[in-house]
N, C-alpha and C positions, 0 to 999 in steps of 0.2 A: 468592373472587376478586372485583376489583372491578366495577364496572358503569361505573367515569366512563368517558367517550370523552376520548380524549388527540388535544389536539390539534398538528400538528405541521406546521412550517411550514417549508416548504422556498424556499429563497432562488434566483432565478433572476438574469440577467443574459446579455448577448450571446457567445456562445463558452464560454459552460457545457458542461462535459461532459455528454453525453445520458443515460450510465449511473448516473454519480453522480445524475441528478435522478432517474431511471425504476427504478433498482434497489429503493431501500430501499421506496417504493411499495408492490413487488408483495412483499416480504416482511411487510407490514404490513396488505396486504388480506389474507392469508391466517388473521389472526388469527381475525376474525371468522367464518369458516366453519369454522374447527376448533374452534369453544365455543360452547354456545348460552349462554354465563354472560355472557361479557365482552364492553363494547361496543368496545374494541379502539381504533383509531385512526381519528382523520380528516385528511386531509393537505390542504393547500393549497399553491400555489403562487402567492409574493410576488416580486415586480419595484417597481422602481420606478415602473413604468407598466403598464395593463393591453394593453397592445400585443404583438402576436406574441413570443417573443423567439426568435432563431435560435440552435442549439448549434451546438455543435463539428464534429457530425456534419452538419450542416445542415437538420437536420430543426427545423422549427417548433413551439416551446410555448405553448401560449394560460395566460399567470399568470392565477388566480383573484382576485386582490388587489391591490393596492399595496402597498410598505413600508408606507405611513402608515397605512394600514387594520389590516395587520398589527399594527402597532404600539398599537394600543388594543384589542388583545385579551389575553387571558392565555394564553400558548402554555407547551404542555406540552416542545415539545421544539424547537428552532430545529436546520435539518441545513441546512451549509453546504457547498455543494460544490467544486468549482474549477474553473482555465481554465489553458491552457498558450500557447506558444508555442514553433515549435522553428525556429531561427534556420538560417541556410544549411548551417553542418557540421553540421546535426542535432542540436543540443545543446537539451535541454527549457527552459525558462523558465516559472517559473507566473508567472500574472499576476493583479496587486492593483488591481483599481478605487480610487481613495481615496472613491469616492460611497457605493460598493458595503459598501468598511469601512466608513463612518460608520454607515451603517442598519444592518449588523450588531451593531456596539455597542450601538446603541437597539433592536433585537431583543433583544438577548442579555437586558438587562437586564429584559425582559418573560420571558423565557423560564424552567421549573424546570432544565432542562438545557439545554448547549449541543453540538452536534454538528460533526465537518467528518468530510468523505468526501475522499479522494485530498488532490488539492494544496490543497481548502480550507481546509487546516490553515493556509495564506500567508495566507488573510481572517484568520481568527480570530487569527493571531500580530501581524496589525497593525493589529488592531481591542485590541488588549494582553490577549488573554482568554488566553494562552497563556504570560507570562511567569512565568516561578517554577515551572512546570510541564512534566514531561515529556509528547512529544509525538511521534506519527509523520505522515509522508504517503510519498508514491510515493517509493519508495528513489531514484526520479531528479533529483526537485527538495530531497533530503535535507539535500544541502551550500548550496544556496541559502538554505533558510530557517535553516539551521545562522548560516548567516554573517549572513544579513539580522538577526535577532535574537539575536542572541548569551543575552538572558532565558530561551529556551526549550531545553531539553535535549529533543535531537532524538535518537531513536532508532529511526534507519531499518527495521529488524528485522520489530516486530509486524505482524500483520495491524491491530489495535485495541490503545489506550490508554487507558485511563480515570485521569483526576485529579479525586477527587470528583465533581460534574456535569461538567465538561468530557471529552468523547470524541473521540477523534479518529483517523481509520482511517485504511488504507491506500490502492492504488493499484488503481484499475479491479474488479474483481471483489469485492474483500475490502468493499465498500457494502456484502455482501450480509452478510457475515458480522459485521461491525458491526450491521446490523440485525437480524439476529438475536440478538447479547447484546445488544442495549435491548430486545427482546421476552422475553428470559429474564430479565432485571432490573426491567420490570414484572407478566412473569404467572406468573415460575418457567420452568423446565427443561424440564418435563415437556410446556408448551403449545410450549415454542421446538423439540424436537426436532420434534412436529410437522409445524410447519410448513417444518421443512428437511428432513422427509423428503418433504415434498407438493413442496420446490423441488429434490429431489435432490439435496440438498446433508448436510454432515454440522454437527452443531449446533458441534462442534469439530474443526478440521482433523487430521491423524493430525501435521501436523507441529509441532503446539505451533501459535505464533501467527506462525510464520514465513512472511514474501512469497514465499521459495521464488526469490526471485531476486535477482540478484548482478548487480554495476554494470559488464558485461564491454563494455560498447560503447565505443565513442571517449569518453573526458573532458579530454581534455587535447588541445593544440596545441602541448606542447613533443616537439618530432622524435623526442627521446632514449626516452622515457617511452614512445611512440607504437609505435616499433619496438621497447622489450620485450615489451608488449602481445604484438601480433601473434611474435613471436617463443615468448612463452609459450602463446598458443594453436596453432603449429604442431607444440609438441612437447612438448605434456602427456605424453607416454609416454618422455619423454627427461628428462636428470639438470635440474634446475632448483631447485638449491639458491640462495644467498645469492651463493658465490664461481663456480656456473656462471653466472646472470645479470651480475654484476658485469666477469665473463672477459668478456662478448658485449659487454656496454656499454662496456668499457674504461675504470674506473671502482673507485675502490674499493671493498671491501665495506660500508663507513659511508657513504660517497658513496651508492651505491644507496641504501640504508637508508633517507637523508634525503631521497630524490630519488622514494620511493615515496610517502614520508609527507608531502612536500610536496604530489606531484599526484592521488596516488590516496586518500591520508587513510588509507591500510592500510602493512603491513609485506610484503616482497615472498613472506614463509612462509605470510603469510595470502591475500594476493591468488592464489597458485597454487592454492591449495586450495581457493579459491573457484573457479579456474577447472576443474579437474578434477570439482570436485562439479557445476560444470555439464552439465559434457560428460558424466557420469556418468546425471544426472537424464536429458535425450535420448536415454542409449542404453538406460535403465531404460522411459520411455516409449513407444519406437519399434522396440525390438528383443527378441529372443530371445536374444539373450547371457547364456553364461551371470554369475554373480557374478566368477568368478573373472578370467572373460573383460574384462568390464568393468574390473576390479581392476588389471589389465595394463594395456589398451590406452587409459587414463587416467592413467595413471604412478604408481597405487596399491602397487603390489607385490604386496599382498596382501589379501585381502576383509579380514581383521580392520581393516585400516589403513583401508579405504573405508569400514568399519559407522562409525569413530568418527571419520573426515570428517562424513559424514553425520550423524549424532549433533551434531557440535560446530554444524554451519552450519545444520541444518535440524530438529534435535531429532527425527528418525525414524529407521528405520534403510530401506536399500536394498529390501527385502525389502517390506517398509509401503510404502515411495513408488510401488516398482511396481505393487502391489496396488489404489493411488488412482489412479493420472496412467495407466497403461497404454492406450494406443491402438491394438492391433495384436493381432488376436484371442489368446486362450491357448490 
């Protein structure tokens, strides 16, 4: 096992998410107490300036460095995180310093890997470290960076991505499961369970590499689209095929079709089943229902049909999900 210290430099700025800087951290000090072999990692934290900076959460960070400082070292690993903005209907926006890109660039190119957590996948896409490359962030800013760079095939799904050295995770929590496969890709397997059993976490989720979640909130501001929404969330346990949405819309059924794939980027067979595996997931984690109960009152029909919703959207089955997410004693 190796002895180098890796060093790994994490990139700050004003309205940084708190978790994306503070997550990967504490999955990286753990290295070093679960080996007496490996010197593990050392992390800093690079700004433009060494002045406070404020996150997201409002809590104040003191950077270790500058970019410039940064930047005449050899860094093992550059972890780029992000920043949002959610405008008056609530709709997310990540947001792109053009300062912020430049010094990632000239990080990057100091860097053996390059990293982004949540929406810093938007830095690294328009600093061009992401073009020609597939690429995840928060399944909420998906369509934004989908559209902003057209270069980058975006695929909202995974928790993590890997294109050669470039990585790039998902949204709020999954920092942690990214750092953990860079801690399995430097020290093995066997150090990375570890340390996710010391963070009670598992080295790989039961559900494959899936966010486990689904874009069911408002995305749209056309009225039509708006009210099947909410109309499909009132009567997941009612018919809601192709020609029963299209009846409600008054609308034909190719009408619909286009008018799904316009505003929601899905087909109206797959947006339901996104929505019933939601509602599915909640009553898995909040209730004692039984399978078949849930399989009803989701508009499943039948458990076999919900094992391979679940299967399809979240690569686990019901039975697995409850097992992980359950919050209500058994």
């Amino acid at each position: 096992m190796s002895t180098v210290e890796r060093l790994v430099v994490i990139v700050l700025f004003e309205g940084v998410d708190l978790l994306d800087v503070t997550g990967p951290p504490e999955v990286f000090s753990l290295v070093r107490r679960e080996t007496d072999d490996a010197t593990g990692y050392r992390v800093v934290l690079a700004a433009e300036r060494t002045d406070p900076v404020t996150t997201s959460a409002g809590v104040r960070v003191l950077p270790d460095l500058t970019f410039a400082e940064a930047a005449a070292r050899s860094i093992d690993t550059l972890l780029v995180p992000g920043s949002v903005e959610i405008d008056a209907r609530r709709r997310v926006h990540a947001l792109t310093d053009p300062v912020v890109v430049e010094w990632v660039k000239r990080l990057a190119g100091r860097a053996r890997r390059v990293t982004s957590v949540c929406v810093g996948a938007h830095l690294l896409a328009a600093a061009g470290l992401l073009d020609g490359k597939r690429a995840t962030t928060h399944w909420s800013t998906a369509r934004q960076l989908a559209a902003d760079h057209p270069a980058v095939e975006v695929d909202a799904d995974p928790i993590f991505i890997r294109e050669g050295d470039v990585w790039t995770g998902a949204g709020i929590s999954a920092c942690l499961d990214l750092a953990l496969a860079l801690v399995a890709d430097d020290f093995g397997e066997a150090l990375a369970l570890r340390v996710a059993r010391q963070l009670v976490m598992y080295l790989k989720r039961p559900g494959g590499q899936s966010q486990f979640s689904v874009p069911l909130e408002p995305v749209s501001a056309t009225r039509r689209i708006e009210d099947l929404r909410l109309h499909i969330l009132r009567n997941l346990d009612g018919p809601l095929g192709v020609a029963d949405l299209a009846a409600h819309a008054h609308v034909s059924e190719r009408q619909l079709t286009r008018i799904f794939k316009a505003e929601l980027g899905t087909t109206p067979s797959v947006y339901v089943e996104s929505a019933r595996v939601e509602r599915a997931r909640h009553q898995l984690e909040s209730t004692d229902l039984t399978l078949d109960r849930i399989a009803a009152t989701c508009g499943f029909g039948t458990t076999d049909t919900l094992v391979r919703a679940f299967r399809r959207q979240l690569d686990t089955t019901p039975t697995e999900y409850r097992l992980r997410f359950r919050t209500v004693p058994g």
